[in-house]
C-alpha positions in Angstrom: 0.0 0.0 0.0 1.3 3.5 -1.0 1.8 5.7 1.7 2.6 9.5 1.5 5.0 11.7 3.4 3.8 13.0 6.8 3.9 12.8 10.7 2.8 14.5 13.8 2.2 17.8 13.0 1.2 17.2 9.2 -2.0 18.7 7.3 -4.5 15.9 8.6 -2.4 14.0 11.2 -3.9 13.6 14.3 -2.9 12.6 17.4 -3.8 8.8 17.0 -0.7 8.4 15.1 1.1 9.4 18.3 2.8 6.4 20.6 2.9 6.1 24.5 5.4 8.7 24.9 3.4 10.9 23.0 6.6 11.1 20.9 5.6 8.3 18.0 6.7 4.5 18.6 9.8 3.4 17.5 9.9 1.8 14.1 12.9 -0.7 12.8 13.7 1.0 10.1 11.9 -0.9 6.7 14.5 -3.5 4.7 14.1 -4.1 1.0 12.2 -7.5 1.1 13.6 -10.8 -1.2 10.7 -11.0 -3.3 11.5 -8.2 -5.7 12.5 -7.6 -9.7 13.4 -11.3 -10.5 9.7 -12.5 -9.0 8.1 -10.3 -11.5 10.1 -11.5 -14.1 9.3 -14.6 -13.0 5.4 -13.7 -13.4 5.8 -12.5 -16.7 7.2 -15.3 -18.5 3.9 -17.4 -18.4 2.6 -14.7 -20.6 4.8 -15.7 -23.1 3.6 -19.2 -23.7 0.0 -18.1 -23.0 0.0 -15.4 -25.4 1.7 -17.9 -28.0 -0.7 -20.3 -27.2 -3.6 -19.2 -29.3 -1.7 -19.1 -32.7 -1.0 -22.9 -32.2 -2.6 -26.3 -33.3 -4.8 -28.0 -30.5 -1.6 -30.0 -29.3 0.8 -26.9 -29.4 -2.2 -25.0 -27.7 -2.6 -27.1 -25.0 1.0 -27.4 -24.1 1.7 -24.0 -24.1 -1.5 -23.4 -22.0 0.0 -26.0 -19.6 3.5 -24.5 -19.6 1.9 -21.4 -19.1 -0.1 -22.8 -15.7 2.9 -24.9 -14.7 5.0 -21.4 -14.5 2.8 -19.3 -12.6 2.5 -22.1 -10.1 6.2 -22.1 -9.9 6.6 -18.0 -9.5 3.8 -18.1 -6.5 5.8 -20.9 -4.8 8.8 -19.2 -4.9 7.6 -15.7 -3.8 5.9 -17.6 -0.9 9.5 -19.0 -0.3 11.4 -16.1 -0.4 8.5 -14.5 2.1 8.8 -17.7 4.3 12.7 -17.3 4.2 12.6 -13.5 5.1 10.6 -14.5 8.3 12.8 -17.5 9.2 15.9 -15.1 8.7 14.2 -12.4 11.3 14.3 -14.4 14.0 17.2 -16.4 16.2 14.3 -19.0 17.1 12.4 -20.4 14.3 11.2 -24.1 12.8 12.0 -24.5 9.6 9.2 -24.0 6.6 7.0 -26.5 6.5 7.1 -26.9 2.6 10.1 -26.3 0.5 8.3 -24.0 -1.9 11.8 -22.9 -3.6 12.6 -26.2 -4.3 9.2 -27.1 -5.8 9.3 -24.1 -7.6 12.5 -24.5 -9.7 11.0 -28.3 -10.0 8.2 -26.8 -11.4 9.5 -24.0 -13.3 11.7 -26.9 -15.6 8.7 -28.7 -15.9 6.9 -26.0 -17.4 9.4 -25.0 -19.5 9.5 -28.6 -20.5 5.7 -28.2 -21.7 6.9 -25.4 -23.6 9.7 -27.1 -25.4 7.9 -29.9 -26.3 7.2 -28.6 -29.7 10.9 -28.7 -30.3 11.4 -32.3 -29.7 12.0 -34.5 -26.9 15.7 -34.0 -26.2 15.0 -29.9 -26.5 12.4 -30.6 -23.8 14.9 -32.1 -21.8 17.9 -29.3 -21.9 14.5 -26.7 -21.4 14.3 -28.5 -17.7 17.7 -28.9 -16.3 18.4 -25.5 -17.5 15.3 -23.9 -15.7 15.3 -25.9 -12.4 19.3 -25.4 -12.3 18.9 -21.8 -13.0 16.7 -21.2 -10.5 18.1 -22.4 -8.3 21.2 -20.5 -8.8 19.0 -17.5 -8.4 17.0 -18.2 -5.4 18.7 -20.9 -3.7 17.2 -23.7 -1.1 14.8 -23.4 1.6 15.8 -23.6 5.1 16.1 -26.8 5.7 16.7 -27.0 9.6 14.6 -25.5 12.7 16.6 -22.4 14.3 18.0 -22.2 17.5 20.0 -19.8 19.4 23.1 -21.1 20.5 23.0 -22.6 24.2 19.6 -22.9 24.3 17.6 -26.2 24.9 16.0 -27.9 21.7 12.4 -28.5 23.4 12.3 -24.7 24.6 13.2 -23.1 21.6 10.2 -25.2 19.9 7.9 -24.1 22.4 9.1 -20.5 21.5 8.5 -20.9 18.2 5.2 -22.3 18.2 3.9 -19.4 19.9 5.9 -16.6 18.0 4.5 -18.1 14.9 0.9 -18.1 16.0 1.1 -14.9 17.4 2.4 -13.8 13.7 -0.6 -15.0 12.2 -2.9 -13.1 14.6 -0.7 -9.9 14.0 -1.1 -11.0 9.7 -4.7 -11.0 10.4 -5.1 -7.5 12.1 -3.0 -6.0 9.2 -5.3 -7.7 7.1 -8.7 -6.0 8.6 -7.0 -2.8 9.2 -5.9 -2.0 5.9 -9.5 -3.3 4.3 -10.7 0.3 5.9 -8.8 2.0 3.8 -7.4 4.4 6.4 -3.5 5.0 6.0 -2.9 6.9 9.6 -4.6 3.8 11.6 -2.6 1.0 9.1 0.3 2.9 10.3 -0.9 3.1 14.0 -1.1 -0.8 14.0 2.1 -1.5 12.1 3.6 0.5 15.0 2.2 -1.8 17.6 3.2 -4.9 16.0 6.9 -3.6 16.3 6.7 -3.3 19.9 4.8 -6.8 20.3 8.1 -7.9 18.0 10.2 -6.6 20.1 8.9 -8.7 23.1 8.7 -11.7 20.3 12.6 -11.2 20.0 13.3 -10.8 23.7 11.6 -13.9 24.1 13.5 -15.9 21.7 16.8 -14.8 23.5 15.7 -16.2 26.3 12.6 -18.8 26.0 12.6 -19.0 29.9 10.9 -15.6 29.9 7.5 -17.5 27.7 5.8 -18.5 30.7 5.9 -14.4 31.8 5.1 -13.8 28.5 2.4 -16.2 27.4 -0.6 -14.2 27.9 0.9 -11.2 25.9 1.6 -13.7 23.0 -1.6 -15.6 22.9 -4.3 -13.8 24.9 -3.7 -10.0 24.3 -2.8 -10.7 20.7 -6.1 -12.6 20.1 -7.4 -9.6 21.7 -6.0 -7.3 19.2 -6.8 -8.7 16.5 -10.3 -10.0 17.0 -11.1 -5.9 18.0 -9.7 -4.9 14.7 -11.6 -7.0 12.8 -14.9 -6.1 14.3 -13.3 -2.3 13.5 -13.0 -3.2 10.0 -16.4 -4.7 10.1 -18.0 -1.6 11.4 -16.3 0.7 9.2 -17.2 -1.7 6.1 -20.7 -0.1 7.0 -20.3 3.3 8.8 -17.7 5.3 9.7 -17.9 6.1 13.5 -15.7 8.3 15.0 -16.0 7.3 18.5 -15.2 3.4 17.5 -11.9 4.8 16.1 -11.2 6.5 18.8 -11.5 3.5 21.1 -9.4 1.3 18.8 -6.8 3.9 19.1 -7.1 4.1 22.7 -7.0 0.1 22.6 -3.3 0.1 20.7 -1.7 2.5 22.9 -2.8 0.8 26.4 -1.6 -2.6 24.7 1.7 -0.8 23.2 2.3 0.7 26.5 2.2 -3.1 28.4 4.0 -4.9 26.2 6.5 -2.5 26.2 7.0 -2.5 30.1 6.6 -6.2 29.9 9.6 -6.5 27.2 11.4 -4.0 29.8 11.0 -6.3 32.4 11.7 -9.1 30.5 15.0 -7.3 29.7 15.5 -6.5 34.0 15.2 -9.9 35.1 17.3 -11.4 32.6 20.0 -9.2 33.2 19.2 -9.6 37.2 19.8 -13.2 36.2 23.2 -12.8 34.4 24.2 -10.7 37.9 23.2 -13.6 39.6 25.4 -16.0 37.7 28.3 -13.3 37.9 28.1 -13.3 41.3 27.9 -17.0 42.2 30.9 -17.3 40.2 33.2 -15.5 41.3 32.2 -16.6 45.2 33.4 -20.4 43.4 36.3 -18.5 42.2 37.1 -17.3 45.3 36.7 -20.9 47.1 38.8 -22.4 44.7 42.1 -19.5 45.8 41.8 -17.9 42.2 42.2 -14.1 42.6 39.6 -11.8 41.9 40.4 -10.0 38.4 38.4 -7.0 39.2 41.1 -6.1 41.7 
């Protein structure tokens, strides 16, 4: 969605753009996704065959129709991939993708471009394949093919971790998904800066999946809460626009922006309370042991 210059203090802002602090909430600053130029490219070569299609004979016809199915299929597997692999990369805690959709898509992209080189004869059908599925490849390279863990941390944990993060993700995908069916800009911008602070906790929890328990209900019950509001938002403004309602959601994302971030922050205390801890009982072994104190 386009989105034009503005902020605080802009010709129609108003002040439910405005975070906790009154300041604006902190953004991450916005990375050029994977799934750019070479997945439009990738979407425009079907139109090839399906264009040639029609001046063809009813076998050349429905090959080229077929090729031209087959390599859609394949670009649409590989954006999701790249999509899938973006979120994988984001986090230090994460299961692998279910379905390798990059490999499937260069398996199907040769395939289609098999169809398509039919006409030419069995052995130019053949080169048409390995060439595509290797070539892709080469461009967009293998799925993640293992589950994510930070280093140190125990295997059973981080899973648990990960089942909730991704969850809660879907819940977040969801809100985005009613909010920007409204059609209003400020408020998909409002709830894009919530979800970063709810990320942040995400990420705070993957460092450490002890803190999950603490951090359950944020993940599960408050996001649930979240997004089932703005979906009855986006409901309501599918048939009026009410003022007051928008209001209220507003009101809604800063109270839950406002407690997840002091949750994250004490997330971020006790852990380092813990580390203090572990410093501490240390150097008393150090001590018992006659090894001199370094600090001194």
């Amino acid at each position: 969605m386009a989105a034009r210059f503005g902020g605080r203090f802009s010709p129609g802002a108003t002040d439910g753009g405005a975070g906790p602090t009154g300041a604006g909430p902190a953004r991450p600053p916005a990375r050029r996704g994977r799934a750019g130029a070479r997945i439009n490219v990738l979407f425009l070569m079907p139109v090839v065959f399906g264009m040639r299609a029609f001046f063809q004979e009813p076998l050349g016809l429905a090959l080229d129709l077929g090729a031209c199915a087959v390599l859609l299929l394949a670009a649409w597997l590989t954006r999701e991939g790249l999509l899938a692999q973006e979120a994988y990369e984001a986090r230090k805690v994460a299961r692998r993708p279910a379905i390798p959709r990059k490999i499937f898509g260069s398996v199907l992209m040769g395939a289609g471009l098999a169809l398509g080189g039919m006409g030419a004869g069995g052995l130019a059908a053949a080169i048409f394949a390995v060439l595509g599925a290797a070539l892709h490849l080469a461009a967009f390279g293998l799925d993640p093919l293992r589950d994510k863990a930070a280093e140190g941390i125990d295997r059973f944990q981080a899973d648990r971790v990960a089942r909730a993060v991704a969850e809660a993700e879907q819940h977040l995908a969801a809100m985005t998904r009613a909010v920007r069916a409204t059609g209003d800009r400020a408020l998909v911008e409002r709830v894009a800066a919530f979800q970063a602070t709810a990320r942040a906790m995400f990420r705070t929890v993957e460092n450490d999946p002890r803190d999950l328990t603490a951090a359950r209900k944020y993940l599960g019950v408050y996001i649930l809460g979240a997004r089932d509001a703005a979906v009855k938002f986006a409901g309501l403004s599918a048939t009026r626009r009410d003022a007051g309602a928008r209001a209220d959601f507003v009101a809604l994302l800063t109270d839950l922006e406002s407690n997840f971030a002091a949750r994250t922050q004490s997330l971020l205390a006790n852990d380092r309370e813990d580390l203090d801890i572990e410093i501490a009982v240390l150097r008393e072994r150090l001590g018992r042991d006659g090894l001199r104190d370094t600090r001194h």
